[in-house]
mmJSON file of the N, C-alpha and C atoms, coordinates in Angstrom:
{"data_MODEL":{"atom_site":{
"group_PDB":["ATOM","ATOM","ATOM","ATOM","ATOM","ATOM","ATOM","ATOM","ATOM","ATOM","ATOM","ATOM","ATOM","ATOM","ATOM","ATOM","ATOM","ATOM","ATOM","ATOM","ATOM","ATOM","ATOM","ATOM","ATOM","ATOM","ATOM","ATOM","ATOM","ATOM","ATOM","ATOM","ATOM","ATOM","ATOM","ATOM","ATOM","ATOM","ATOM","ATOM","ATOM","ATOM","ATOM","ATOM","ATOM","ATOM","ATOM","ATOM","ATOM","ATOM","ATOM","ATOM","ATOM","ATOM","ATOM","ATOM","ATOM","ATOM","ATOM","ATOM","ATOM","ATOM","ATOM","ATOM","ATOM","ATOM","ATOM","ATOM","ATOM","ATOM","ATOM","ATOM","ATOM","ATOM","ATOM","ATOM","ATOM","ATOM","ATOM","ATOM","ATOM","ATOM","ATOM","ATOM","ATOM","ATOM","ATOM","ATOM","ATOM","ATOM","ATOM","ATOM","ATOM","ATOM","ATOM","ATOM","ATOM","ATOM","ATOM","ATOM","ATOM","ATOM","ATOM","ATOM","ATOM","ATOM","ATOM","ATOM","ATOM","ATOM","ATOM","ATOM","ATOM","ATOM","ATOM","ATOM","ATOM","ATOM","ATOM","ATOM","ATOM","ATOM","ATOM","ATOM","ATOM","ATOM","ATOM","ATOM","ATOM","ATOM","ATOM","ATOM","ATOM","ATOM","ATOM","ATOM","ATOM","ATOM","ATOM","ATOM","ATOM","ATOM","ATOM","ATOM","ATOM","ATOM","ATOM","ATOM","ATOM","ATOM","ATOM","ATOM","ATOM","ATOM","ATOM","ATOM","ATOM","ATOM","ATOM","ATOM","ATOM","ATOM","ATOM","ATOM","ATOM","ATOM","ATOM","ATOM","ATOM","ATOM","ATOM","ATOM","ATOM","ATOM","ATOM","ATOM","ATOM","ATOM","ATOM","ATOM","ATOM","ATOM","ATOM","ATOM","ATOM","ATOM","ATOM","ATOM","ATOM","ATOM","ATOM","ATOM","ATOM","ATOM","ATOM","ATOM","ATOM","ATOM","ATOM","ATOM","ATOM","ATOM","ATOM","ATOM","ATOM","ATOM","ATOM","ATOM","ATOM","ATOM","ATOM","ATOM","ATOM"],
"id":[1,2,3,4,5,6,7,8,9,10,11,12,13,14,15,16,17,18,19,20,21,22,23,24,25,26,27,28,29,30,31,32,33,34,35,36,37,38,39,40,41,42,43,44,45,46,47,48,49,50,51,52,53,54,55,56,57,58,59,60,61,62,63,64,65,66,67,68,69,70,71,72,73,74,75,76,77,78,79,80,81,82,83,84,85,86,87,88,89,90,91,92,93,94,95,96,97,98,99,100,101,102,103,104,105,106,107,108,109,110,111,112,113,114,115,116,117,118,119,120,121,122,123,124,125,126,127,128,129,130,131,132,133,134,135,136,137,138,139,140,141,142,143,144,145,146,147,148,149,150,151,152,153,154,155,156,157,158,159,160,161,162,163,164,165,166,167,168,169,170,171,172,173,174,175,176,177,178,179,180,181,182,183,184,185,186,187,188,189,190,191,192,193,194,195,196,197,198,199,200,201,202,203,204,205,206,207,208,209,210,211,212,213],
"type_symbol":["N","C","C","N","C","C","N","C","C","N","C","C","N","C","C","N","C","C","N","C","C","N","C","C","N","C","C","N","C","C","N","C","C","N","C","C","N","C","C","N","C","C","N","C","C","N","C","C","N","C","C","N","C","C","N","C","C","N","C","C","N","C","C","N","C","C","N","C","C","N","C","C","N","C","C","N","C","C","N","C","C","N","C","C","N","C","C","N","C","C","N","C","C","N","C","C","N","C","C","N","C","C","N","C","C","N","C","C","N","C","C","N","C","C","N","C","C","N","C","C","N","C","C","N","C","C","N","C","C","N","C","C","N","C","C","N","C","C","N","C","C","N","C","C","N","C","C","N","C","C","N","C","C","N","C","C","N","C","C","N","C","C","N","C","C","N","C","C","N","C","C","N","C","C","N","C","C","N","C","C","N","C","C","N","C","C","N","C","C","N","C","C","N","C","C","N","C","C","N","C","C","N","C","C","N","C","C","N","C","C","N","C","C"],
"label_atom_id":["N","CA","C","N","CA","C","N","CA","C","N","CA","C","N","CA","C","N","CA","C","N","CA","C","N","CA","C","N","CA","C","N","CA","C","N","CA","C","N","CA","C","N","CA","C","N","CA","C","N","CA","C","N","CA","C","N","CA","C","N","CA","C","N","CA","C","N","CA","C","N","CA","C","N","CA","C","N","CA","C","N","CA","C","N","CA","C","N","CA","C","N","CA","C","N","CA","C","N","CA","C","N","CA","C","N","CA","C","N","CA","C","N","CA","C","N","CA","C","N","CA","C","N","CA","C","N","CA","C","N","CA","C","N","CA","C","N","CA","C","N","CA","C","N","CA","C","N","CA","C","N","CA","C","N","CA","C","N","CA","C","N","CA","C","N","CA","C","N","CA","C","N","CA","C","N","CA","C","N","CA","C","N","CA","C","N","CA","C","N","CA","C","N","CA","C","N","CA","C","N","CA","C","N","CA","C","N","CA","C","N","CA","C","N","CA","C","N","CA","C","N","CA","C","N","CA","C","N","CA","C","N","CA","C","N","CA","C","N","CA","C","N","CA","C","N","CA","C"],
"label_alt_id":[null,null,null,null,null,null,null,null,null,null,null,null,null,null,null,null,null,null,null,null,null,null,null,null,null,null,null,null,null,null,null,null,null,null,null,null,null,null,null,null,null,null,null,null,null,null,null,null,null,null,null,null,null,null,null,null,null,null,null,null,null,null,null,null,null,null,null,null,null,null,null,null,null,null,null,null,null,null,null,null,null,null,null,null,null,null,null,null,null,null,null,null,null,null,null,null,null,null,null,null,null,null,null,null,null,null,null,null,null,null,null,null,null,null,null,null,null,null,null,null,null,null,null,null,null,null,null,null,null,null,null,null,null,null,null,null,null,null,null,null,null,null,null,null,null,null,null,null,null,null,null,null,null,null,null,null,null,null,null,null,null,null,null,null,null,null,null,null,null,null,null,null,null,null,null,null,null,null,null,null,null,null,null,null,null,null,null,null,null,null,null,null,null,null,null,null,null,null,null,null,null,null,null,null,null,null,null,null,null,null,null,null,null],
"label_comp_id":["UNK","UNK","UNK","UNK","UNK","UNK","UNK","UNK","UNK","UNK","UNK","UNK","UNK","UNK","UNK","UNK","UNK","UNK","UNK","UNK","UNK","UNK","UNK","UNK","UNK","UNK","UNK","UNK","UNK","UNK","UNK","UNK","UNK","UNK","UNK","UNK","UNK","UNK","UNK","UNK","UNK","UNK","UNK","UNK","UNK","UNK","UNK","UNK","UNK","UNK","UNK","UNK","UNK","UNK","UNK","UNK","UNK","UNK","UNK","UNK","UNK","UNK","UNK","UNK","UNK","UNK","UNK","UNK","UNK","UNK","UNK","UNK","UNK","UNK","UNK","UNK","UNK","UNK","UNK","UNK","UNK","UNK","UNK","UNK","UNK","UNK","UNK","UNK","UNK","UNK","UNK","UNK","UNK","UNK","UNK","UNK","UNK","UNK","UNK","UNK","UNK","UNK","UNK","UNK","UNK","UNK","UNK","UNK","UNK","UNK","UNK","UNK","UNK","UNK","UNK","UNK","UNK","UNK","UNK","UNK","UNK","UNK","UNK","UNK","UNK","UNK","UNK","UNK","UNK","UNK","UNK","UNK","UNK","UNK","UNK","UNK","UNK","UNK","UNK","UNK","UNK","UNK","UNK","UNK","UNK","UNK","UNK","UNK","UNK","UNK","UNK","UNK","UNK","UNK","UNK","UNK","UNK","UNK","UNK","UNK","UNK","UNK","UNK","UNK","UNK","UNK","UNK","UNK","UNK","UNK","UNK","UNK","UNK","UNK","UNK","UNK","UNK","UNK","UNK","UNK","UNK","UNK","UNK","UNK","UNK","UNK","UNK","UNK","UNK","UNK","UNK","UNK","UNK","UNK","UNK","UNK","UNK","UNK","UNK","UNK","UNK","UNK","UNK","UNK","UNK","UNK","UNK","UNK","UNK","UNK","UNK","UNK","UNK"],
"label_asym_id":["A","A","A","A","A","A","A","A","A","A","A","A","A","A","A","A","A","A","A","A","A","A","A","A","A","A","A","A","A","A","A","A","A","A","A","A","A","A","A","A","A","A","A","A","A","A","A","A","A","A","A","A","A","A","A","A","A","A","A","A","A","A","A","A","A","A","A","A","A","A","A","A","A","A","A","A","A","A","A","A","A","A","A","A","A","A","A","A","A","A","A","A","A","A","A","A","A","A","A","A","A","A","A","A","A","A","A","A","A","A","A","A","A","A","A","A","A","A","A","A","A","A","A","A","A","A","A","A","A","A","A","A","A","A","A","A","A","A","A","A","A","A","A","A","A","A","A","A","A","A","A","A","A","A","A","A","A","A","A","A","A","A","A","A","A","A","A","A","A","A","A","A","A","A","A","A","A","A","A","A","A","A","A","A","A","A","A","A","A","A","A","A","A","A","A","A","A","A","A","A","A","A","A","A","A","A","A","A","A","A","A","A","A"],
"label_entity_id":["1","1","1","1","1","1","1","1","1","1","1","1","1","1","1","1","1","1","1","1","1","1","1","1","1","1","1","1","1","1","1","1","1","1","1","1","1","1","1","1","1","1","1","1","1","1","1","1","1","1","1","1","1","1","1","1","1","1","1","1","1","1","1","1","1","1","1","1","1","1","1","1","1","1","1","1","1","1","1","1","1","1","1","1","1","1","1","1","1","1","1","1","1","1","1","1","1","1","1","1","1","1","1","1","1","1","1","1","1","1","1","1","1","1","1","1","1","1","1","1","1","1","1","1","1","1","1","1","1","1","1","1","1","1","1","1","1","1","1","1","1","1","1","1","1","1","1","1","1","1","1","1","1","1","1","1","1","1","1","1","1","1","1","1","1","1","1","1","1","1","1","1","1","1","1","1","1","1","1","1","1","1","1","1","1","1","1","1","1","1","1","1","1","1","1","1","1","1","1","1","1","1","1","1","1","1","1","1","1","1","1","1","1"],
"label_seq_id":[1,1,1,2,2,2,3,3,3,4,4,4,5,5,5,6,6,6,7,7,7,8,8,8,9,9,9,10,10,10,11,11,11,12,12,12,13,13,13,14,14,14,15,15,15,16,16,16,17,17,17,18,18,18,19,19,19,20,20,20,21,21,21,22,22,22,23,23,23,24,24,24,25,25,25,26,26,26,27,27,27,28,28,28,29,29,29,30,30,30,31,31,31,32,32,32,33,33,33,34,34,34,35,35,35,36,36,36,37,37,37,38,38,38,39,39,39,40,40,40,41,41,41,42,42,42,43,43,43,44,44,44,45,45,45,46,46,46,47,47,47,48,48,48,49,49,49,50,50,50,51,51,51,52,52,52,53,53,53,54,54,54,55,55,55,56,56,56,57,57,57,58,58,58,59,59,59,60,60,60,61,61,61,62,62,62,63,63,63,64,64,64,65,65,65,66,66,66,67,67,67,68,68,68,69,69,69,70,70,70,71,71,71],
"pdbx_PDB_ins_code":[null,null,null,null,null,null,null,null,null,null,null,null,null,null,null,null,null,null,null,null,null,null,null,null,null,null,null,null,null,null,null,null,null,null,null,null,null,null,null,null,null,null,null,null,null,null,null,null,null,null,null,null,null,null,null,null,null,null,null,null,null,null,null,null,null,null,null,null,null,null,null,null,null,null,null,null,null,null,null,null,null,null,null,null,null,null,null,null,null,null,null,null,null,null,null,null,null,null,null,null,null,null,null,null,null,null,null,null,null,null,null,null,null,null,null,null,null,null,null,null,null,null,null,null,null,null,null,null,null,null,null,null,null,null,null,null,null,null,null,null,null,null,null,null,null,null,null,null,null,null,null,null,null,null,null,null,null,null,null,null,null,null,null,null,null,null,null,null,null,null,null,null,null,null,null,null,null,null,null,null,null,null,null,null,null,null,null,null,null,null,null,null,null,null,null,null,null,null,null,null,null,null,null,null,null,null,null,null,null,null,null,null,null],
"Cartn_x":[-12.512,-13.334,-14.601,-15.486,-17.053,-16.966,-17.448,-17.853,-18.48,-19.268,-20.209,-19.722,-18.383,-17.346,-16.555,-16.561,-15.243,-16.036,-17.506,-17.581,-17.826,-17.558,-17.863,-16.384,-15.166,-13.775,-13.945,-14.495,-14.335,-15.038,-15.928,-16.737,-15.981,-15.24,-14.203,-13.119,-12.403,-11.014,-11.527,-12.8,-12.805,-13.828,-14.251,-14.847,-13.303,-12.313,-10.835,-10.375,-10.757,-9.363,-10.819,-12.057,-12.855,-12.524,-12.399,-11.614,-10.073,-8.915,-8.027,-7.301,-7.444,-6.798,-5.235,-4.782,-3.278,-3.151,-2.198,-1.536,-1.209,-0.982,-0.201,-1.305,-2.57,-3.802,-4.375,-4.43,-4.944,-4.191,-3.051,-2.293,-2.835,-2.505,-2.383,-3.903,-5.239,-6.457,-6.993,-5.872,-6.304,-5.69,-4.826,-3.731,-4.587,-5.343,-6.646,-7.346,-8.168,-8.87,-8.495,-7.239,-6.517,-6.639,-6.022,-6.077,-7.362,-7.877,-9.392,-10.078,-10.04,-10.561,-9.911,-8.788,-7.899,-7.597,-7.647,-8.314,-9.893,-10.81,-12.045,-12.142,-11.194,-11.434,-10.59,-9.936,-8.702,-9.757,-10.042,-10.32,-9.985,-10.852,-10.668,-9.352,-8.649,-7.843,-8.712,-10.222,-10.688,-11.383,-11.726,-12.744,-13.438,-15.105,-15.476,-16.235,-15.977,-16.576,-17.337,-18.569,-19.63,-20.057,-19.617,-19.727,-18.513,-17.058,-16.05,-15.054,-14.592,-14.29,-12.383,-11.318,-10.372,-9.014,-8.176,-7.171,-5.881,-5.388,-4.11,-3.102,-2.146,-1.15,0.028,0.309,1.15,0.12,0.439,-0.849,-0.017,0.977,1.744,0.795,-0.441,-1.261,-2.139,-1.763,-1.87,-1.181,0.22,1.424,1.464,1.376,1.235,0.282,-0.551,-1.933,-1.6,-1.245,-0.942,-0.084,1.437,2.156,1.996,0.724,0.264,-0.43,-1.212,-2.0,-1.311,-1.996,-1.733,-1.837,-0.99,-0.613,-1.412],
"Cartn_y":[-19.896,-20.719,-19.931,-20.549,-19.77,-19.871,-19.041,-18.659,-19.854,-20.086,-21.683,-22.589,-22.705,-24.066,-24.222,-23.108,-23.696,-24.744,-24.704,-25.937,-26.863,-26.747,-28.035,-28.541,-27.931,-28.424,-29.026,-28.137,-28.378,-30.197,-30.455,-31.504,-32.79,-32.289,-33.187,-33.779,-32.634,-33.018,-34.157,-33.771,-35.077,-36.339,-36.155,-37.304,-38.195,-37.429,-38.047,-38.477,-38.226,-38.29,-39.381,-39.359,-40.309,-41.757,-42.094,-43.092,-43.278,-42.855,-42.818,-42.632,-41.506,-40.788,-40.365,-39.863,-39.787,-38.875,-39.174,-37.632,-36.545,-36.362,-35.08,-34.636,-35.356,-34.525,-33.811,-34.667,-34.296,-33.379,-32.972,-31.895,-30.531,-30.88,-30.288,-29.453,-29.894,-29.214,-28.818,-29.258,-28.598,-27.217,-27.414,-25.96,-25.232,-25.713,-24.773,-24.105,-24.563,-24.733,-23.591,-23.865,-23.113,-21.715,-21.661,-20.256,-19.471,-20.155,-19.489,-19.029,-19.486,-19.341,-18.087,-18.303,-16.448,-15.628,-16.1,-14.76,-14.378,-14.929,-14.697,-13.642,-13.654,-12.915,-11.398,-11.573,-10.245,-9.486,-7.911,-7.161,-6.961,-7.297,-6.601,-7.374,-8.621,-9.319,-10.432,-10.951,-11.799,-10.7,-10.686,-9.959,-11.276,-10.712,-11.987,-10.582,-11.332,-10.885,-11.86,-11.416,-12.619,-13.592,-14.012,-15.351,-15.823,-15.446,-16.09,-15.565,-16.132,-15.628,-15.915,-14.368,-14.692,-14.771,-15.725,-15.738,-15.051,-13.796,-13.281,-14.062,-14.211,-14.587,-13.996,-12.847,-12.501,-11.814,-12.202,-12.081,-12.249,-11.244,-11.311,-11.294,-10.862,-10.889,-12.134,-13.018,-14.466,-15.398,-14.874,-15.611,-15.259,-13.778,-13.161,-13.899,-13.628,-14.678,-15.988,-16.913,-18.301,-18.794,-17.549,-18.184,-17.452,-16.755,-16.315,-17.382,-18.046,-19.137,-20.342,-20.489,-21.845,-23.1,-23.977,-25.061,-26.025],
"Cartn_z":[-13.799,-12.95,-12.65,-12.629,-12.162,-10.838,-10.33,-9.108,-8.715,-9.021,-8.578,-8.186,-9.513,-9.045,-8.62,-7.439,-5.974,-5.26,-4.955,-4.399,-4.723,-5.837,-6.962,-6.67,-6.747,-6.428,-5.174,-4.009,-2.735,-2.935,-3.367,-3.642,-4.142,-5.241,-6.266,-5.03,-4.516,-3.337,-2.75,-1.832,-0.689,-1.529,-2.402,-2.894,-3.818,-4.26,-4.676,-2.926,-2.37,-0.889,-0.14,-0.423,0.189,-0.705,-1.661,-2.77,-2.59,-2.082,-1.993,-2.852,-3.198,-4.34,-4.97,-5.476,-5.802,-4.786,-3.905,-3.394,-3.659,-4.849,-5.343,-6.281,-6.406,-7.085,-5.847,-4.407,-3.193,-2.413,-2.689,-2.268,-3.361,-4.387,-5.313,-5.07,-4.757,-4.976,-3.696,-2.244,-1.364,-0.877,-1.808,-2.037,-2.878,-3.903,-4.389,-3.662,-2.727,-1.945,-1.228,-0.569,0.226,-0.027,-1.658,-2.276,-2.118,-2.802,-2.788,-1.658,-1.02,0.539,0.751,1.163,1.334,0.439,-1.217,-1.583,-1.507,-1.199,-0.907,0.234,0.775,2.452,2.309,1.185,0.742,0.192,0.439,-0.754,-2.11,-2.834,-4.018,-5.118,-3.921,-4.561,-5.899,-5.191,-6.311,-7.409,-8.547,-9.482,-10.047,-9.781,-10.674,-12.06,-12.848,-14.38,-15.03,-14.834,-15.706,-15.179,-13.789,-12.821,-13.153,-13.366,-13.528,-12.531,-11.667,-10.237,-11.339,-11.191,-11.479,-9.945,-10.48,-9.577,-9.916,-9.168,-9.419,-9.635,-10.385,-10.625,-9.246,-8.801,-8.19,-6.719,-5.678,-4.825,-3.238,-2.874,-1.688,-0.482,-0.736,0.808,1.083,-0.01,-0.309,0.842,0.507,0.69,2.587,2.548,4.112,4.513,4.309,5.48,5.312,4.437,4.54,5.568,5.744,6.334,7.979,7.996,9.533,9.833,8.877,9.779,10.491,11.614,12.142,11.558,11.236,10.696,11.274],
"occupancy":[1.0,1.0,1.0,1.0,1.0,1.0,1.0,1.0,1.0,1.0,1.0,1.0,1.0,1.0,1.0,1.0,1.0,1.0,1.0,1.0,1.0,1.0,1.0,1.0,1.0,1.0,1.0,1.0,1.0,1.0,1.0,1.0,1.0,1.0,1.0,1.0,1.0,1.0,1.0,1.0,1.0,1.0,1.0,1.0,1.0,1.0,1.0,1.0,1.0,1.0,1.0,1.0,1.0,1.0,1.0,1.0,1.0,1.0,1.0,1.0,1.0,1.0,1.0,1.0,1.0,1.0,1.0,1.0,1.0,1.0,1.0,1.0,1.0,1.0,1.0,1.0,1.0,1.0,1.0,1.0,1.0,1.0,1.0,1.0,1.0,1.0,1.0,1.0,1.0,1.0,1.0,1.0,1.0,1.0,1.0,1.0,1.0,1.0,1.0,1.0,1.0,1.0,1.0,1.0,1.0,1.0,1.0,1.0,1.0,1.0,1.0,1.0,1.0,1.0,1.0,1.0,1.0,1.0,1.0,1.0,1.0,1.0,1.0,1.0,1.0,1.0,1.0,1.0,1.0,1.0,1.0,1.0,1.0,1.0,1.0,1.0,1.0,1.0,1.0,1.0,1.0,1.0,1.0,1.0,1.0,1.0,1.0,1.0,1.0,1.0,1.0,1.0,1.0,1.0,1.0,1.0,1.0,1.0,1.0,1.0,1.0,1.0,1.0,1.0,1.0,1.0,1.0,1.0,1.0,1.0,1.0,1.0,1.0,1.0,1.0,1.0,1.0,1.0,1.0,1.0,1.0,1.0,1.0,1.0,1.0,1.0,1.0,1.0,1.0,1.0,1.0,1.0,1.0,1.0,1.0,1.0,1.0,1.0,1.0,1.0,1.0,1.0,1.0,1.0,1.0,1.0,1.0,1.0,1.0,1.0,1.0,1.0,1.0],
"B_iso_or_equiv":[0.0,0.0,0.0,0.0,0.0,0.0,0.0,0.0,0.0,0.0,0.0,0.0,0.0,0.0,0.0,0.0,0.0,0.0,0.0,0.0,0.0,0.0,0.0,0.0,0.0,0.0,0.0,0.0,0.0,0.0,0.0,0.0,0.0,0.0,0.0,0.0,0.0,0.0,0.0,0.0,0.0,0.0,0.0,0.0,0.0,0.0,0.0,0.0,0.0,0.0,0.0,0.0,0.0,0.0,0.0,0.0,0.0,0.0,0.0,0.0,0.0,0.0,0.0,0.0,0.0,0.0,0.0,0.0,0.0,0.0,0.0,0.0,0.0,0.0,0.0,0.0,0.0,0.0,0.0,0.0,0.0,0.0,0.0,0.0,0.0,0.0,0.0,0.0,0.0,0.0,0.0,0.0,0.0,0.0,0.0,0.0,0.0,0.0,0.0,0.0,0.0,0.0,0.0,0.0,0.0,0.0,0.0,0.0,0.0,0.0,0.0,0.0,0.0,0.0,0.0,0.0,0.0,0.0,0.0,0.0,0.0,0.0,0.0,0.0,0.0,0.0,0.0,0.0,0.0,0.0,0.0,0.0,0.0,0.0,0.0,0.0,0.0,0.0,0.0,0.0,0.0,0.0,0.0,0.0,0.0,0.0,0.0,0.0,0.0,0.0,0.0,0.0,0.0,0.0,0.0,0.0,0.0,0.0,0.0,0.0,0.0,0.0,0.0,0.0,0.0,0.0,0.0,0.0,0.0,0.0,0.0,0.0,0.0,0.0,0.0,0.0,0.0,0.0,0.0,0.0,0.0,0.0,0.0,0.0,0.0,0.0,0.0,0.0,0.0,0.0,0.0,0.0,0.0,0.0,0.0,0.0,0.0,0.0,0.0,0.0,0.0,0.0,0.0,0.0,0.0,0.0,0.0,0.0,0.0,0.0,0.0,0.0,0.0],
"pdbx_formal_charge":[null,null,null,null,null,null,null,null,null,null,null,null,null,null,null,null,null,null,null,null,null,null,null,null,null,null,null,null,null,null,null,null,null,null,null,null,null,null,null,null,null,null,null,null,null,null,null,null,null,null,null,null,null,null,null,null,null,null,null,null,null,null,null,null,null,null,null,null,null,null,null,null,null,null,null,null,null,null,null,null,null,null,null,null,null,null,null,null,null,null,null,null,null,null,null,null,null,null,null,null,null,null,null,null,null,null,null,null,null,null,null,null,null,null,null,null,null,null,null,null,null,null,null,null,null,null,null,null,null,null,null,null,null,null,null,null,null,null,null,null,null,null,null,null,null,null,null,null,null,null,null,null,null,null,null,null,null,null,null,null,null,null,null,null,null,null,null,null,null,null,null,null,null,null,null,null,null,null,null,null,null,null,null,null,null,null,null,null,null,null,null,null,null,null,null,null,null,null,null,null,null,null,null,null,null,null,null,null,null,null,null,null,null],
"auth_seq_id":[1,1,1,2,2,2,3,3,3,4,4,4,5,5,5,6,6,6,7,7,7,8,8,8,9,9,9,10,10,10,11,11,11,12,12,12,13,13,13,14,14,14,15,15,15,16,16,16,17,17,17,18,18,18,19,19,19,20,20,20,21,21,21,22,22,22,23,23,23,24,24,24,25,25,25,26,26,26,27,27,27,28,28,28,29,29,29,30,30,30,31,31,31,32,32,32,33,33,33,34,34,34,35,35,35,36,36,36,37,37,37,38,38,38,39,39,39,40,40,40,41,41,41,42,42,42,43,43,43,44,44,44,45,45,45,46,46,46,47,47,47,48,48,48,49,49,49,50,50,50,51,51,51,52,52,52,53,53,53,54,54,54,55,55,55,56,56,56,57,57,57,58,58,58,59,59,59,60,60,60,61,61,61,62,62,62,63,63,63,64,64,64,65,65,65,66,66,66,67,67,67,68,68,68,69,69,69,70,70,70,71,71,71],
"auth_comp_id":["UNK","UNK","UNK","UNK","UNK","UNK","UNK","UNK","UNK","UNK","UNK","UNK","UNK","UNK","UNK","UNK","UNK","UNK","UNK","UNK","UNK","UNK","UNK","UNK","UNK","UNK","UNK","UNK","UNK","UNK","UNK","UNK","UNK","UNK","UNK","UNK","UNK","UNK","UNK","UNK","UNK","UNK","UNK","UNK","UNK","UNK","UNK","UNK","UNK","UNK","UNK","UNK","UNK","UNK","UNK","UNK","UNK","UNK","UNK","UNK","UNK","UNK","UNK","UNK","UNK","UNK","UNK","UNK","UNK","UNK","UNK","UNK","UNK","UNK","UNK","UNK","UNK","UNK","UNK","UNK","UNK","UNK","UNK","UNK","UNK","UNK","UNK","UNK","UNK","UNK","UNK","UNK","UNK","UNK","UNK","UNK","UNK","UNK","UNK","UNK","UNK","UNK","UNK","UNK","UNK","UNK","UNK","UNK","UNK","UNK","UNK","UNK","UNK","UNK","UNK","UNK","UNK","UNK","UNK","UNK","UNK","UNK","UNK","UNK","UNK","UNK","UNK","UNK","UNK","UNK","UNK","UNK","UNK","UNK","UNK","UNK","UNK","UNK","UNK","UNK","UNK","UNK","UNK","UNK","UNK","UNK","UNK","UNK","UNK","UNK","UNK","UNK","UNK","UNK","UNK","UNK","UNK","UNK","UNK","UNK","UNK","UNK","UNK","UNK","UNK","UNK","UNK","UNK","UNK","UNK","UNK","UNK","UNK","UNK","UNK","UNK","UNK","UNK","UNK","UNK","UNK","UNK","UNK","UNK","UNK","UNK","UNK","UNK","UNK","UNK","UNK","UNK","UNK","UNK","UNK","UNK","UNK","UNK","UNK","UNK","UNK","UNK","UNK","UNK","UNK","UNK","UNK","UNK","UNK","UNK","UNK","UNK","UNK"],
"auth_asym_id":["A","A","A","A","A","A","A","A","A","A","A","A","A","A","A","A","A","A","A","A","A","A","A","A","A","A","A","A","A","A","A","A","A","A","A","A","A","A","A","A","A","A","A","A","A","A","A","A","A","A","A","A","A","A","A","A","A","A","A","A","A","A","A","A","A","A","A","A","A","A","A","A","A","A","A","A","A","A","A","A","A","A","A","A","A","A","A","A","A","A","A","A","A","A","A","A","A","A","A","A","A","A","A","A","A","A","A","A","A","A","A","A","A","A","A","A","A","A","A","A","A","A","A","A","A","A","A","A","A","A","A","A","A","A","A","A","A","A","A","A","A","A","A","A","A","A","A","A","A","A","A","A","A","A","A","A","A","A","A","A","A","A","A","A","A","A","A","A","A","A","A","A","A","A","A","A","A","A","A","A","A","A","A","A","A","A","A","A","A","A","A","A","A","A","A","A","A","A","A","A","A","A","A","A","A","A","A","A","A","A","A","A","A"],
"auth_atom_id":["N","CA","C","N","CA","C","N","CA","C","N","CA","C","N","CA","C","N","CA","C","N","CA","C","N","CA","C","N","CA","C","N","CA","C","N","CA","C","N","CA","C","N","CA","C","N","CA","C","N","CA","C","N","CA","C","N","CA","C","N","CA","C","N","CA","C","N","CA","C","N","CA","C","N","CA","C","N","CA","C","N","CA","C","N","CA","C","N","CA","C","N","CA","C","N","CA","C","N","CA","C","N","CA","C","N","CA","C","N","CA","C","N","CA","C","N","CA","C","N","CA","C","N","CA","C","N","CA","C","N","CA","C","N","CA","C","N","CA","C","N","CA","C","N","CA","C","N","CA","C","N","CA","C","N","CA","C","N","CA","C","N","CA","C","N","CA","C","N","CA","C","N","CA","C","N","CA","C","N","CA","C","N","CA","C","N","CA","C","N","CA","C","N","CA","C","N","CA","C","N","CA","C","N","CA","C","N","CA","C","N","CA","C","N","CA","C","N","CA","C","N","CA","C","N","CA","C","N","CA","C","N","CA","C","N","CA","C","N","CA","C","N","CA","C","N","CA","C"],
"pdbx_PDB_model_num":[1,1,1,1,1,1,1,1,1,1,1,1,1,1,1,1,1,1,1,1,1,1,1,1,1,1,1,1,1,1,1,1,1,1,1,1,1,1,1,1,1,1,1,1,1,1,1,1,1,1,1,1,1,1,1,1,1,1,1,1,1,1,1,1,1,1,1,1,1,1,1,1,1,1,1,1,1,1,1,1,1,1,1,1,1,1,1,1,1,1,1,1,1,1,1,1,1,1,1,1,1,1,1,1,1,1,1,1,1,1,1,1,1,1,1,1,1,1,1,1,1,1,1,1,1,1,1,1,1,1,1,1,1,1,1,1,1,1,1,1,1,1,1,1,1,1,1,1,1,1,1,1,1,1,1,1,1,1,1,1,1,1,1,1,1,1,1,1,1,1,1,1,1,1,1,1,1,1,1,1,1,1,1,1,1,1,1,1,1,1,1,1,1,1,1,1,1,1,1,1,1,1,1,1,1,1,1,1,1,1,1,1,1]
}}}
């Protein structure tokens, strides 16, 4: 994914959820969303190479801050 186009996703979600979109595409990309956001805030967890922002596969300080936040 490029760096550019998280808010191009962020853009896609609510323009699908402003149309009334499938649920499970609208779950599915705000759990993107989700990700990205807290690895953005982790050190050194995102690397971008070239403008291509990558996402860890295995990422426990992911999982820790998700389930600290308030619901």
């Amino acid at each position: 994914m490029l760096v550019e186009e998280a808010e191009a996703v962020r853009a896609v979600v609510l323009n699908l959820e402003s149309y009334g979109g499938e649920t499970m595409a609208l779950a599915e990309g705000y759990e993107l969303l989700d990700r990205i956001t807290l690895l953005s805030r982790l050190p050194r967890s995102v690397t971008r190479i070239g403008g291509v922002l990558t996402l860890p596969d295995d990422t426990p300080e992911v999982d820790a801050l998700a389930a600290a936040r308030p619901s």
